[in-house]
C-alpha positions in Angstrom: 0.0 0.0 0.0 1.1 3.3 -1.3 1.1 6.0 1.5 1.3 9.7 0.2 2.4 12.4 2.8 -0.6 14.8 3.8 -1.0 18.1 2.0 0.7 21.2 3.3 -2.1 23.9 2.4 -1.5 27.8 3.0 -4.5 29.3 4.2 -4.5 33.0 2.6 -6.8 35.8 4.4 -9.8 35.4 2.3 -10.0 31.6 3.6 -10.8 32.8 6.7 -13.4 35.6 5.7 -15.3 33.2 3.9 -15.7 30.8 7.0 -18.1 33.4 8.3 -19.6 35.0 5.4 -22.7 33.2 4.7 -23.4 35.3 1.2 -20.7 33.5 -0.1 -21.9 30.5 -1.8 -18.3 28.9 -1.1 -18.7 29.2 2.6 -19.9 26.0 3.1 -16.9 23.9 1.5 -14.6 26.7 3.5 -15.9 25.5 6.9 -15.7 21.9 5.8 -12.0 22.6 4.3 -11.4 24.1 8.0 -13.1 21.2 9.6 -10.5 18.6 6.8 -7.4 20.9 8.5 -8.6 19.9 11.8 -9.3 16.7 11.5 -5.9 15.7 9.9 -7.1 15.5 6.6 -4.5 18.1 5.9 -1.9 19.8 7.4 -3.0 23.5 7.0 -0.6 26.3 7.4 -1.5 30.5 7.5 1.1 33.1 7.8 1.9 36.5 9.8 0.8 38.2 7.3 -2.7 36.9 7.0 -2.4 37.6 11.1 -1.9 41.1 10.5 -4.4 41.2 8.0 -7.3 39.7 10.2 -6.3 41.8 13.1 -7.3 44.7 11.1 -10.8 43.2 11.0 -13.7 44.8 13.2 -14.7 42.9 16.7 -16.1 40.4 16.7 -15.2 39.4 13.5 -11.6 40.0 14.1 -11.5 37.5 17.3 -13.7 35.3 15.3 -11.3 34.6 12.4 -8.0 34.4 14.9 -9.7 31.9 16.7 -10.1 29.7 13.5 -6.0 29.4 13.8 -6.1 27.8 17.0 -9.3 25.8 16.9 -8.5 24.1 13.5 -4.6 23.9 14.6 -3.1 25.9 11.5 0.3 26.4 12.0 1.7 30.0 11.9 5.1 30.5 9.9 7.4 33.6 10.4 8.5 35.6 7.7 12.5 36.1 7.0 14.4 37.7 4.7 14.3 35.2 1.9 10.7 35.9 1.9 10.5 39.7 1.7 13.6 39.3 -1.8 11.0 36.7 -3.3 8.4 38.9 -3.1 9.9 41.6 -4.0 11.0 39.4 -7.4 7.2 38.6 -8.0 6.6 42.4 -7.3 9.8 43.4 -9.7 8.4 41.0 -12.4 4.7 42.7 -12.9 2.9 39.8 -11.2 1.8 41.2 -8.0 1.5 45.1 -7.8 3.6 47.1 -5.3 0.2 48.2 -4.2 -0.9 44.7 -3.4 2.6 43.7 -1.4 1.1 41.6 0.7 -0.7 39.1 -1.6 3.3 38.6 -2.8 4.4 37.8 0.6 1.8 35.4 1.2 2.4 33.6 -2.0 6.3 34.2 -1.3 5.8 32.5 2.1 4.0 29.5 0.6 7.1 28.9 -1.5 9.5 29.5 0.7 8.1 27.2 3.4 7.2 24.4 0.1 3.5 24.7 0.6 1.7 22.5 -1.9 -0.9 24.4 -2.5 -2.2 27.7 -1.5 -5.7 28.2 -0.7 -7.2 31.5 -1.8 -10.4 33.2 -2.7 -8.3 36.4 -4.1 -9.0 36.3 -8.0 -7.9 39.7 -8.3 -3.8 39.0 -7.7 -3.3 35.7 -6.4 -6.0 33.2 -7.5 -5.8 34.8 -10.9 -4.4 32.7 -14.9 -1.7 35.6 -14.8 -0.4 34.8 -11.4 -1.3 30.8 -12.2 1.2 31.1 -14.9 4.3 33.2 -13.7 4.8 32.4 -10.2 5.8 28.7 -11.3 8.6 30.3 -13.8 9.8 32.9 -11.2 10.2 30.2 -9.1 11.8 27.6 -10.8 14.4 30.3 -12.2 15.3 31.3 -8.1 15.2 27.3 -7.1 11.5 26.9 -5.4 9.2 24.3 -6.1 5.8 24.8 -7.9 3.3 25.4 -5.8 -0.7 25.4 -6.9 -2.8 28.2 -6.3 -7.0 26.9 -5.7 -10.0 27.4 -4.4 -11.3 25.1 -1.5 -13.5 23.4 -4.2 -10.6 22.2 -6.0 -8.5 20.4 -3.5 -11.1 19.1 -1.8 -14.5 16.1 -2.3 -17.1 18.2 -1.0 -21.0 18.1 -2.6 -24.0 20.2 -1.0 -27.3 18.2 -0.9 -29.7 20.8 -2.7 
């Protein structure tokens, strides 16, 4: 019997604002995606920089979506300075704007840390063909491994009973 390794998945900031947004047609396979991190079904992994980003978040939202980190078990990685130059190369390169320099360091991070996949509802910079395309070149020319960017849905058997 063949036994793969479980997926490392980067939870990006929109992840968790979907868990609670019930407009969202995607929130349900979010909070089951959540519930597959907690369970084991994958090993799920968020970064300072989505931190920062839900801190900014009105009460209680803002307490809501920090709690998801602990309750679901997501690991927290650290940013370093090999992060902040391979952002700045995805910046440099017209894939991310310098406007937007946090979506590069999440996606930097991912790499950096040899996420397999990072999870993001952000189709205007990250989830996006563009960004799909040119972050495996960028890095494969600096030495990181490809690294898919989805949607829950995509990673992950989930069908609502209508």
């Amino acid at each position: 019997m063949v036994r793969m390794r479980k997926q490392k998945v980067y939870l990006e900031t929109t992840i968790f604002n979907y868990y609670f947004d019930k407009t969202k047609n995607a929130q349900p396979v979010t909070v089951a995606f959540f519930e597959a991190v907690g369970s084991g079904q994958f090993d799920g992994y968020t970064s300072i920089y989505t931190y920062n980003e839900l801190a900014k978040a009105p009460e209680p939202r803002r307490s809501n979506m920090l709690n998801l980190i602990e309750k679901f078990n997501i690991s927290l990685l650290k940013t370093s300075e090999e992060v902040e130059k391979l952002a700045d190369e995805y910046i440099i390169s017209n894939i991310i704007p310098e406007k937007k320099n946090y979506d590069a360091f999440h996606i930097a991070i991912a790499s950096v840390e040899e996420m397999d996949i990072i999870l993001s509802y952000n189709f205007k910079h990250i989830n996006k063909l563009k960004t799909k395309n040119m972050i495996p070149a960028i890095n494969q020319k600096l030495g990181y491994r490809n690294i898919f960017i989805a949607q829950p849905e995509e990673v992950f058997d989930y069908e609502i009973d209508i």
